[in-house]
DRENVEX-23998 format. One record per residue: y, z, x of N, C-alpha, C in turn; residue number from 1; residue in three letters. Coordinates in pm, whole numbers, plus 50000, padded with zeros to 5 digits. Example, Ala and Ser with C-alpha at 12.3 -4.5 7.8 and 13.67 -1.06 7.14 Angstrom:
! residues 2
GULUM:49431:50780:51319:49550:50780:51230:49670:50780:51320:1:ALA
GULUM:49775:50708:51285:49894:50714:51367:50003:50787:51290:2:SER
***
This chain:
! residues 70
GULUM:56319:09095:44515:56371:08962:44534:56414:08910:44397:1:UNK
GULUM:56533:08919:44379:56569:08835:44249:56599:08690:44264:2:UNK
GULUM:56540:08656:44113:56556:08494:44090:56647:08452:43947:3:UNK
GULUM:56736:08441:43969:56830:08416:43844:56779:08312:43771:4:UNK
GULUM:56768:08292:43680:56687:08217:43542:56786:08173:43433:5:UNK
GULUM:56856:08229:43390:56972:08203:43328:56943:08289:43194:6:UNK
GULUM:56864:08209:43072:56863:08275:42984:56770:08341:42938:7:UNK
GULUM:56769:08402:42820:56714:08590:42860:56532:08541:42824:8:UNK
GULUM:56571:08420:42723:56382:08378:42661:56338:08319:42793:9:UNK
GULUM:56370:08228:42839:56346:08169:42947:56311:08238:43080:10:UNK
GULUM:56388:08351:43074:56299:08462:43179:56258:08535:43134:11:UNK
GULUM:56229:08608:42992:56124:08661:42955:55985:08580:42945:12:UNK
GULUM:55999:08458:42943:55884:08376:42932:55826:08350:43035:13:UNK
GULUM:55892:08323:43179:55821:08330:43308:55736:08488:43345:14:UNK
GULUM:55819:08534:43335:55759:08682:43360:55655:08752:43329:15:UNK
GULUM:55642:08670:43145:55510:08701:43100:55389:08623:43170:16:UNK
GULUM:55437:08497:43213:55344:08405:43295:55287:08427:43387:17:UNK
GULUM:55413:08510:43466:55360:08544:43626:55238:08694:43601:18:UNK
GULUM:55279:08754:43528:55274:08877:43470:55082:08853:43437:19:UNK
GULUM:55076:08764:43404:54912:08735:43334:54845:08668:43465:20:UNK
GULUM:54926:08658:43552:54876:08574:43658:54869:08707:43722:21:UNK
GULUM:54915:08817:43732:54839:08969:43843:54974:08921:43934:22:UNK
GULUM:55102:08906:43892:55192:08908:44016:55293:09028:43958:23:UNK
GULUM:55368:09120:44047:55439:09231:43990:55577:09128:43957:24:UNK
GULUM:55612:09066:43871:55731:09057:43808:55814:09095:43726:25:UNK
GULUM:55903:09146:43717:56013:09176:43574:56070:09068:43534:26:UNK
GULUM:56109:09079:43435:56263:09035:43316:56349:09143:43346:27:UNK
GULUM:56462:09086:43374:56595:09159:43399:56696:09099:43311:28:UNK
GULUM:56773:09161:43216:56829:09069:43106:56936:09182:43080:29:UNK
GULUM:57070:09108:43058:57167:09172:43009:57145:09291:42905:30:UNK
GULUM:57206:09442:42903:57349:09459:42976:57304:09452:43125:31:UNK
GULUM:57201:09503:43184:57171:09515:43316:57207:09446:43438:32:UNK
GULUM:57224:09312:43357:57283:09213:43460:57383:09142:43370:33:UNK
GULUM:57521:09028:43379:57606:08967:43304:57512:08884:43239:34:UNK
GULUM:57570:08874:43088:57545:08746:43026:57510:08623:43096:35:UNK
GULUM:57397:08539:43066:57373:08440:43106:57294:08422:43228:36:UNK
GULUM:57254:08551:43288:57248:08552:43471:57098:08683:43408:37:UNK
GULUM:57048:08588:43332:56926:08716:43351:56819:08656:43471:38:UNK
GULUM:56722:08713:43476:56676:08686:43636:56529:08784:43645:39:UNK
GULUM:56424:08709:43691:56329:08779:43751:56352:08879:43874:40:UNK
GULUM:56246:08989:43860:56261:09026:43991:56122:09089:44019:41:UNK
GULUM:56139:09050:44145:55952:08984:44226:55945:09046:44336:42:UNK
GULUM:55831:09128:44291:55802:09255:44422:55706:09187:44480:43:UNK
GULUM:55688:09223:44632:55601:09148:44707:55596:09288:44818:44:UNK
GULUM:55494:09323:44815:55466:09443:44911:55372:09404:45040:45:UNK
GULUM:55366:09491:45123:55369:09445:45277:55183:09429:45249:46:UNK
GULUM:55140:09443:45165:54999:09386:45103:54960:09233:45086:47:UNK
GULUM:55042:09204:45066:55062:09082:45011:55036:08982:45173:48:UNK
GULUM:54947:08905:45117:54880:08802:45225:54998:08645:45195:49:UNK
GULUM:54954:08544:45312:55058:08405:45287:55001:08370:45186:50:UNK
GULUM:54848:08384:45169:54829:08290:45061:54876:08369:44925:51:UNK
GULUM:54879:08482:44890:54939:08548:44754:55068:08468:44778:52:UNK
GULUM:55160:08485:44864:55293:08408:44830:55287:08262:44799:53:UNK
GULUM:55226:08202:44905:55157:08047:44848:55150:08067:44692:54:UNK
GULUM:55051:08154:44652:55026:08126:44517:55121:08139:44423:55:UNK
GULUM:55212:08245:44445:55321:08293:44374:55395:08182:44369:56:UNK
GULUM:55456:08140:44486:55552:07983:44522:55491:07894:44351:57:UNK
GULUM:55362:07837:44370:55294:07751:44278:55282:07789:44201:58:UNK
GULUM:55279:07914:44131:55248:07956:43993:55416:07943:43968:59:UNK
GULUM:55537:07986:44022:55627:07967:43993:55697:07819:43964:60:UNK
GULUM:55659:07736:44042:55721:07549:43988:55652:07545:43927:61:UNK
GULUM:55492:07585:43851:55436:07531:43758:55482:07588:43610:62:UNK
GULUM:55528:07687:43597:55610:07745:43548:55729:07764:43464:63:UNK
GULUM:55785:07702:43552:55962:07623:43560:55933:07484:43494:64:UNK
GULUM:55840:07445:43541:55812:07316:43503:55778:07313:43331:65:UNK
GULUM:55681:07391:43350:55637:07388:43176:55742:07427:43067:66:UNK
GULUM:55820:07540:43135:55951:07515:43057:56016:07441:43041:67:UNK
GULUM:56073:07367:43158:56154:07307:43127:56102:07168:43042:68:UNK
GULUM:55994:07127:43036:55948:07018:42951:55938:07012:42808:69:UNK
GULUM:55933:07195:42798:55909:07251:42663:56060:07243:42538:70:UNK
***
C-alpha cells in the first residue's frame, strides 16, 4: 500500500517512526519513484488484526502531525 509523502526527509522520517513502532514500513525515494513523490510503503499481511490497523491508522496522524508542526 503506498502513501505518497512528498519529500524524501519527511518520509524517511515517518518510516523510521512507524519502523520503531514494529510496523513493516519502507522509504521509497527517488530514482525509484519521480522527484518529489517519495512515499511510504506499508505491508499489512493477512496477520494483521483491526486493531494492528487501528493502530497503524493512529500511529500514522500522530506522525504526520508531529511533522508537520516540526
Amino acid at each position: 500500500l503506498p502513501l505518497v509523502v512528498g519529500s524524501d526527509a519527511a518520509t524517511m522520517a515517518l518510516a523510521a517512526r512507524l519502523q520503531a513502532q514494529g510496523f513493516d514500513v519502507r522509504g521509497i525515494r527517488p530514482p525509484t519513484v519521480p522527484e518529489g513523490t517519495a512515499r511510504l510503503r506499508i505491508s499489512v499481511t493477512r496477520n494483521a488484526s483491526l486493531g494492528d490497523i487501528d493502530r497503524l491508522g493512529a500511529a500514522l496522524a500522530a506522525a504526520q502531525a508531529e511533522l508537520q508542526a516540526a
